[in-house]
Every structure is written in structure tokens, then in C-alpha cells.
N, C-alpha and C positions, 0 to 999 in steps of 0.2 A: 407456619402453614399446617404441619402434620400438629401439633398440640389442638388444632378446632376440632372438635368432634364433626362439623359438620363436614369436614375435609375427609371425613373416615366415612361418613354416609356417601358421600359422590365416589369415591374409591371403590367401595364395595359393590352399590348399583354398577360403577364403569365394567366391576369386573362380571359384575355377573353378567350384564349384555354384553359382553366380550364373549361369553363363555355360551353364550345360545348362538356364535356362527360355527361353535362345531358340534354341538349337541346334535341328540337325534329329538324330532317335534314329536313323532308317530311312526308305529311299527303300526301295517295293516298285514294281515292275514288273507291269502288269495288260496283257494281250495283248486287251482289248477299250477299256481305256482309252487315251487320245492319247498321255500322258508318264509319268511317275514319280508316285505318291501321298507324298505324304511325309508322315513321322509325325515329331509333333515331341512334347518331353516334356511337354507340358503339353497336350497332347491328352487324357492320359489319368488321370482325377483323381487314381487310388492316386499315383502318380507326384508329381501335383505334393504332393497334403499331403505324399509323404514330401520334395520340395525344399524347401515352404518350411520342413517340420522341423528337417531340416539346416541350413538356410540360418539359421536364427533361434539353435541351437544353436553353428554356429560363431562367430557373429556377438557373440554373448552370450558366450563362451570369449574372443574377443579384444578386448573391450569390458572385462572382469573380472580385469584383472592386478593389481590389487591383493588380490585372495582369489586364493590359489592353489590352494588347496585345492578350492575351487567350478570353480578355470579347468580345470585337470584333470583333473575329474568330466564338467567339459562336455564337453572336448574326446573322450573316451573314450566317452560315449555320442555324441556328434555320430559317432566312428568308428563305433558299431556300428548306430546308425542307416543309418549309410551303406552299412555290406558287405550289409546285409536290401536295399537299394538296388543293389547290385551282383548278390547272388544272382538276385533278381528279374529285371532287363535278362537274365542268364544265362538264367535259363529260359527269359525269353521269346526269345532267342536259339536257343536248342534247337529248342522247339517250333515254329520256324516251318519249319526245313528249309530253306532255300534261300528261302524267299518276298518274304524281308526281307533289304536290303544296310544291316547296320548301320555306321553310321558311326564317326570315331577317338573321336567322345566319350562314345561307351558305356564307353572307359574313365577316363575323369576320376574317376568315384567309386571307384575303386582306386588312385589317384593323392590323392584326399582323402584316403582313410583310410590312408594312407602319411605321408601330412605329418600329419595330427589326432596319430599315434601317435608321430610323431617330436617332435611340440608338445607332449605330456602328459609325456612322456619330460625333455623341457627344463625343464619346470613343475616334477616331480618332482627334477629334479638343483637347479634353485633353492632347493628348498621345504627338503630336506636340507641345503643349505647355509649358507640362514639360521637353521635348526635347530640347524648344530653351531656356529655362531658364538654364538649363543645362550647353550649350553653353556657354551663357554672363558668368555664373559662372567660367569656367575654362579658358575663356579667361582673364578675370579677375586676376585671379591665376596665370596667365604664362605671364602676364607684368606685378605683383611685383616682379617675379622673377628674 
């Protein structure tokens, strides 16, 4: 399992959406407030359902190496789960103007969905190769016959 490079791609994305439900998203500045308000990602519930989404999607992609076919299903929606994830942070990024100092781990889920695609990609170059070995074997089979 750990020898697939793509088993090291769903690892790294699980961890790093692991690692955005204790990160801080935004520090805002309030000029009647003492310090920084900080918003962290599990403040805000859309947010967390869609972590632990991700987070159970990857998890279950890099748990499932023996169906490959299901691991790169996973992995491919855990990715698109993830950019609706990233869209979102973006807007809220927009919308705020200047309000919000978002921090470097607003982009980790562009960073998952980089490795998820690059892990399905892996899965798929497998899944063809046990597939054409397959072949030579039963061609094999059917001219001793």
C-alpha cells in the first residue's frame, strides 16, 4: 500500500485537511476591539460538514486500495468536494474587502485537490495496467488452447 506514490498523495491532502479544523482561516482587526478576532474553520458549520466531508472521503480513498475503481471515484469527488471548498473561502475572501487577513491555509484545499488528482491519476495508470496484463494473460491462455 505505502510503496504507491499515489497512497502518499491521499495521505498528505488527508493530512492537510486534517490540519484546517485547527488552523486559524482569518484574523480580523476591530478598532473598538483590544486584539485580533480570529476565525477559525470550524467556526463556521457549512465549513466544517464540508471538512469532515473531505476528510472522511479522503480517508476512505486511502483506506480502499484494493478496489480501485471505488479509490478513484473517491478520490475525484473528495477533489470536487474540495474546489466547492475552495470557491467558497474565495468568495468569502472577496466579500470581505480588506476586513479579514486570511491566513497561508486558505490554500491547503488547492493543494488537496492538486494531490487528490494527481492520486486518481496514479489509481487510473494502475487500474490500466492490471487491465492490460490481464489481457496478455488470457490471450496467452486462448492460443494454447
Amino acid at each position: 500500500m505505502w510503496q504507491r506514490v499515489q497512497t502518499l498523495y491521499l495521505a498528505i491532502s488527508t493530512i492537510l485537511i486534517g490540519a484546517l479544523f485547527f488552523c486559524v482561516k482569518a484574523t480580523a482587526f476591530d478598532a473598538d476591539a483590544a486584539g485580533p478576532a480570529v476565525l477559525k474553520y470550524t467556526d463556521y458549520i457549512p465549513y466544517l460538514v464540508l471538512l469532515i466531508i473531505i476528510s472522511l472521503l479522503n480517508v476512505l480513498a486511502l483506506t480502499t486500495f484494493k478496489h480501485r475503481i471505488f479509490q478513484m471515484r473517491t478520490a475525484v469527488l473528495a477533489a470536487i468536494v474540495t474546489i466547492a471548498l475552495q470557491i467558497w473561502l474565495g468568495v468569502d475572501f472577496w466579500m470581505t474587502h480588506g476586513e479579514y487577513i486570511f491566513k497561508l491555509t486558505a490554500v491547503f484545499p488547492i493543494l488537496c485537490v492538486i494531490l487528490d488528482f494527481l492520486a486518481a491519476r496514479g489509481i487510473l495508470a494502475d487500474q490500466l495496467l492490471v487491465e492490460s496484463a490481464y489481457h496478455l494473460r488470457k490471450s496467452r491462455r486462448d492460443r494454447r488452447k
